[in-house]
Each structure stands twice: as C-alpha cells, then as structure tokens.
C-alpha positions in Angstrom: -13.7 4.1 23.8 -13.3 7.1 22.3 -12.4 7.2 18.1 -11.9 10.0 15.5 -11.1 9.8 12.1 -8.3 10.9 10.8 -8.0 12.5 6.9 -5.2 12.4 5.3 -4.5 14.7 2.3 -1.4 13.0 0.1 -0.6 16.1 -2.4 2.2 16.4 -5.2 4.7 13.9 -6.0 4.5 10.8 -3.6 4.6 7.5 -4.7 2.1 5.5 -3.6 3.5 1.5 -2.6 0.5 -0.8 -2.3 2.0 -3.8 -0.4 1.2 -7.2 -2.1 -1.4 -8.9 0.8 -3.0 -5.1 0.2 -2.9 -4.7 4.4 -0.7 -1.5 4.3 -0.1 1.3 1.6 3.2 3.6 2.3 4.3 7.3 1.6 7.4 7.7 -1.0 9.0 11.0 -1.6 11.2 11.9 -4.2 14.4 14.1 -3.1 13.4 17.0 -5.1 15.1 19.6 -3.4 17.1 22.6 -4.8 20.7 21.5 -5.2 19.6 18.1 -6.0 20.6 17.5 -9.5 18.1 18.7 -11.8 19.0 16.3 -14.6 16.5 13.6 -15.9 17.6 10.1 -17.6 15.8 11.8 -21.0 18.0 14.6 -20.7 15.3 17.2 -19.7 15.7 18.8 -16.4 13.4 19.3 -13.3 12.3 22.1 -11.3 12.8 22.3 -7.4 10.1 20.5 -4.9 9.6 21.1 -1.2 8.1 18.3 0.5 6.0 18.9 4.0 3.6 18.2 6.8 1.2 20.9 7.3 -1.9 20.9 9.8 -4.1 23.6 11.6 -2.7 24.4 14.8 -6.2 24.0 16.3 -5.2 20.1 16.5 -1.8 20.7 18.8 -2.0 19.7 22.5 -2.0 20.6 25.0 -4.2 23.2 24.1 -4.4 26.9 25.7 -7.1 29.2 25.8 -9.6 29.8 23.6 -7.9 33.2 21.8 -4.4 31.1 21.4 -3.5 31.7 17.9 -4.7 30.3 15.0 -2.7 28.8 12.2 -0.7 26.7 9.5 1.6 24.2 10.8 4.7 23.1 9.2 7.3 20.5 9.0 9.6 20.4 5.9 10.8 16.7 5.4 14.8 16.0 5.0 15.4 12.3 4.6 12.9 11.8 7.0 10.3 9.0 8.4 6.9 9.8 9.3 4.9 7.5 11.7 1.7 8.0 12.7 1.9 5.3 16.0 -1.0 3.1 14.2 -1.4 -0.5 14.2 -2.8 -2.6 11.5 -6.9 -3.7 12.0 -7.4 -5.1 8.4 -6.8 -4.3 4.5 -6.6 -0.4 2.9 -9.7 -0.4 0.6 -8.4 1.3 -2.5 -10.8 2.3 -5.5 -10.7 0.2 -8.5 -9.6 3.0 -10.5 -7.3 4.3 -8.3 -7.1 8.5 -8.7 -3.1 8.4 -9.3 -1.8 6.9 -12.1 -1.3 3.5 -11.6 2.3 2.0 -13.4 1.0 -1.4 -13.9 -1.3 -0.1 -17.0 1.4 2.0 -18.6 4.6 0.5 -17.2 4.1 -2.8 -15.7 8.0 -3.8 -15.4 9.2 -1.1 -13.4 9.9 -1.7 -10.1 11.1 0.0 -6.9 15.0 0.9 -7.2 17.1 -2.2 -5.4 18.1 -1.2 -2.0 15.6 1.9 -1.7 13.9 0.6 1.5 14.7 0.9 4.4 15.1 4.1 3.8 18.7 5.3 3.5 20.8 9.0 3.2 22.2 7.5 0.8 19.2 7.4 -1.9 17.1 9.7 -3.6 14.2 9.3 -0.9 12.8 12.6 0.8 10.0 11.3 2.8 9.1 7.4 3.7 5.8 6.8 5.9 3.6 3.7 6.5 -0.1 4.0 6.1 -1.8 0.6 8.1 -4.8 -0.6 7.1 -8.1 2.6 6.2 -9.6 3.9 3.2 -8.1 5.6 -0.6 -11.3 8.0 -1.8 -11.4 7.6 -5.2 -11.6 11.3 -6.4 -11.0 12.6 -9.7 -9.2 15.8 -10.8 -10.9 18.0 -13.9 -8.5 17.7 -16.4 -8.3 14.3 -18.3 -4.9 13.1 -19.2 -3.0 10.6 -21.4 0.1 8.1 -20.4 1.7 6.6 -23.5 3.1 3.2 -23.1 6.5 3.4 -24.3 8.4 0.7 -21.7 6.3 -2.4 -23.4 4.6 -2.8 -27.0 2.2 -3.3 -28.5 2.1 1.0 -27.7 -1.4 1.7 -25.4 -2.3 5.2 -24.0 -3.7 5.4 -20.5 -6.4 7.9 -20.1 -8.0 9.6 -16.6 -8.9 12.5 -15.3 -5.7 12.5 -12.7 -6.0 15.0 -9.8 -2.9 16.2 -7.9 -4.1 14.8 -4.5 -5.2 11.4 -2.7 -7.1 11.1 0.7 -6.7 8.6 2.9 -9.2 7.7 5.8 -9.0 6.1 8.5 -11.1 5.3 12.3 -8.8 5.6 15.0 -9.9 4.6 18.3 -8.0 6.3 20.8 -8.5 10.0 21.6 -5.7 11.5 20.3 -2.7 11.3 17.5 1.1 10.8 18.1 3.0 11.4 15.4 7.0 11.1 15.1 9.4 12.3 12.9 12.7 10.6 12.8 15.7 11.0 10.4 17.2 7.9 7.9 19.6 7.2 10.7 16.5 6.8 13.4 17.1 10.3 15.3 14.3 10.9 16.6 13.7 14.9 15.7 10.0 15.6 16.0 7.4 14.3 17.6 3.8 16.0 18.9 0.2 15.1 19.7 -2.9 16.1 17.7 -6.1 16.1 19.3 -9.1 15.7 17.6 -11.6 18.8 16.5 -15.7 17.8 16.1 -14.3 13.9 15.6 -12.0 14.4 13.0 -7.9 15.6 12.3 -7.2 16.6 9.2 -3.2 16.5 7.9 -1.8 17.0 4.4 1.6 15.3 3.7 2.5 17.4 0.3 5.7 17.3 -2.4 5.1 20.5 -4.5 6.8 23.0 -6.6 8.7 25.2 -4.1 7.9 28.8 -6.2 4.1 29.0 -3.8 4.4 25.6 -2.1 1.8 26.6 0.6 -0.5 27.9 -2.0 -0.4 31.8 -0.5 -2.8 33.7 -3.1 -0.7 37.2 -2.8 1.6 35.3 -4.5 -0.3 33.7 -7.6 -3.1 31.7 -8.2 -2.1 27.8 -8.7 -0.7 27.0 -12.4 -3.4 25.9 -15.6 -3.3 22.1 -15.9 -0.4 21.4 -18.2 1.9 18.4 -19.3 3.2 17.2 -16.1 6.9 17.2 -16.6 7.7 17.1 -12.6 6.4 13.9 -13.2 9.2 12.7 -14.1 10.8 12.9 -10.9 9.0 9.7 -9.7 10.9 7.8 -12.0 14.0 8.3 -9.6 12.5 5.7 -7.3 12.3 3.0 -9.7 13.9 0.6 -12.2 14.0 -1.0 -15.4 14.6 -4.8 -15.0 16.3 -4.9 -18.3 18.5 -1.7 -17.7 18.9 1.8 -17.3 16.3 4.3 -18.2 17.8 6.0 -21.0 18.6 2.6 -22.6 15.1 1.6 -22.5 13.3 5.0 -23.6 15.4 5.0 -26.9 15.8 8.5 -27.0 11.9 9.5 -26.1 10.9 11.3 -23.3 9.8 9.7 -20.1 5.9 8.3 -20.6 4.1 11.8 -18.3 0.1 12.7 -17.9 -0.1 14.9 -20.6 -3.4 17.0 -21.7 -5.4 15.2 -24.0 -6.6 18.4 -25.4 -5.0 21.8 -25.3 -7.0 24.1 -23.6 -8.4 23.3 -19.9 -9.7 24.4 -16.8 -8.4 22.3 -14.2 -5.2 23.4 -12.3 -3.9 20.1 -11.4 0.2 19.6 -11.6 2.7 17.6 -9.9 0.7 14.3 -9.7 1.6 11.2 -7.9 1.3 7.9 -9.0 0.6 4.1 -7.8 3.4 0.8 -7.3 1.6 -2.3 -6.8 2.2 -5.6 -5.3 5.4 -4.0 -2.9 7.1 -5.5 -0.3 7.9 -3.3 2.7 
C-alpha cells in the first residue's frame, strides 16, 4: 500500500486542544479579523489577523505538464472547518515540554468558552480542524520568554523559549490527501486533492498579523521578537470558572510571553498556546 507523510506547519495564533484520552489534538482559531472588535477584557486593544491554508501548488491534482506553473496556494478561513479525511490509528505523541505555551502551568482554571464547539457563526471562532492521532515536534523558538501567573497564587513565572510555530506529523497510508473545507453551517465550499511529492506533503495552517501575512520580503523582513500582545487574542476562546476576565485580572494586563531580556535576535510573534484534557 502506498503511504506519505504528511507535515503540517501550525503558525500564529491557534489554540491547540489536546483531547483528554490524548487520541486526537484539534486546530482553534481566534476571529481576528479586521472589523472584529479590537477591544481586549484589559482594556488594551488588538491588531488585525488573517488566518489561512497555504501549500505549494506542486501537490494539486490532477497534475499537468511538467512547465505548469509553480506556486503559493491559498485559502483564507471564514468561520470555517478544515478536515483532512483521516481516521484515527492511535494516540498524538506530544513532547513533554510542549513548544506552545501550555495554560495548565500558568493558568490551570481556564477553560474553553461554554458552547464554543461545535463550532458556531455565532462565536469568536475563525478556524476549527481535527488532527487524529501523529506526531507534535518538539521545536524551540530563539527567544526565551516569561508567563506570569496572575489567575492563581502563590504568583510563578513560566519560562521557554516559545517559537511562533508547531509541526505536526503524521504516516498516511493512502496515496493521496483529500481535504474539505466547509462553512459553521456544513456548506461544503472547498474541497481538493494533494498528491504527494518525494513521499511527503507539506501544508501550513497559519493565524498571523495581516500587515505581510505571507511573509513577502519586498515588503519587510518579519518583526524583532517582542512582548506578544496578539497573545491576547487567545484568551477569547476561554473562560474563567469563577467569572469574567476583567473581574479576575484585577486591573492587570492579561498574563502574555514577554521577553525576559530586552534585546534579542529571534523574530518570533503571534504565538499559539496549548488546552489540555478537552473534550471534542
């Protein structure tokens, strides 16, 4: 039987749901969008996100000839589920430190806003998508950060060097890759098959600032590693079990990676994070 693997690059801000049996991870996107209101429970504001699917065209079937042209593919997610037509064949191996930053060590109460899933129009989801079964690669970014631990006492900081991006592996065993793109309200609106190059499809599923969101060099190089403040998007999927948000953070800012020292070299922003123990 033929098998490839398939690479997944998860870039940006996704929140990453581990389910509790640890069989199945899913892909959560925050509604960052321009016109969406910019205004945070601290009272800071955000900055606009675009949240996509991008892949060579190299990987589209049917395929032509061997001067068909040669480039970036992309999908731009609306309230949209993403499913990659796999089934499950055992548990997601995820690092013990996992590369995101992981809630339960600087905000263990929080937990996914009641009634986000299933996904709805009605909620501040952009993007939801099931991973079954494969592999996290535990990468590290090059700039080390700090969480505080405001939610809980005694105070702790949470320290790693958090990069902006994820990849998950998996085998696949079957010679191609269906994937289908359907709306909140199950219309389907995209779907296309990837065929394998040399064994392998690569796909990046990215929620990034919208200013150079495909990373085009005539129009800047990516931004120095600074205090993530789009972090604080993420927080629009979860709760507080004992109430709101701004109740709770006593006037402080929302707990976000910040640099534990001032200058740096990295160029990681927009970072994800890790939910554990989800059902879905």
């Amino acid at each position: 039987m033929a098998s490839f693997e398939l690479q997944i690059t998860i870039t940006g801000l996704n929140l990453i749901l581990l389910h509790f049996d640890k069989t199945r991870a899913a892909i959560l996107q925050p509604d960052c969008r321009d016109g969406v209101d910019p205004a945070h429970e601290d009272g800071s504001n955000g900055v606009p996100h675009v949240g996509f699917l991008s892949f060579d065209s190299i990987y589209l079937e049917p395929r032509s000839s061997e001067d068909v042209l040669r480039g970036e593919v992309v999908y731009r997610f609306d309230q949209d589920t993403l499913d990659l037509g796999l089934d499950n064949s055992g548990p997601v191996t995820v690092p013990e430190e996992f590369p995101f930053p992981d809630f339960s060590k600087f905000a263990p109460k929080l937990e996914l806003l009641q009634d986000l899933l299933p996904p709805r129009k009605d909620t501040p989801l952009l993007l939801y998508s099931i991973l079954e079964s494969g592999n996290f690669i535990d990468n590290k970014g090059d700039t080390t950060r700090a969480i505080p631990q405001i939610f809980d006492s005694p105070p702790q900081i949470y320290e790693h060097p958090f990069p902006n991006a994820v990849t998950w592996t998996r085998t696949v065993d079957r010679d191609s890759l269906v994937i289908s793109i359907r709306g909140f309200s199950k219309d389907l609106k995209s779907r296309f098959t990837l065929k394998p190059v040399e064994g392998i499809i690569r796909v990046t599923i990215a929620n990034v600032c919208s200013n150079n969101p495909l990373a085009w060099a005539e129009y800047g190089d990516a931004e120095k590693a600074k205090d993530d403040q789009d972090f604080k998007w993420l927080y629009r999927l979860l709760q507080h079990p004992d109430g709101s948000f701004k109740q709770q953070l006593y006037g402080s800012p929302f707990p976000i990676p910040r640099l534990v020292h001032d200058s740096s070299s990295g160029v990681e922003n927009c970072i994800g994070a890790l939910l554990r123990g989800q059902t879905f």
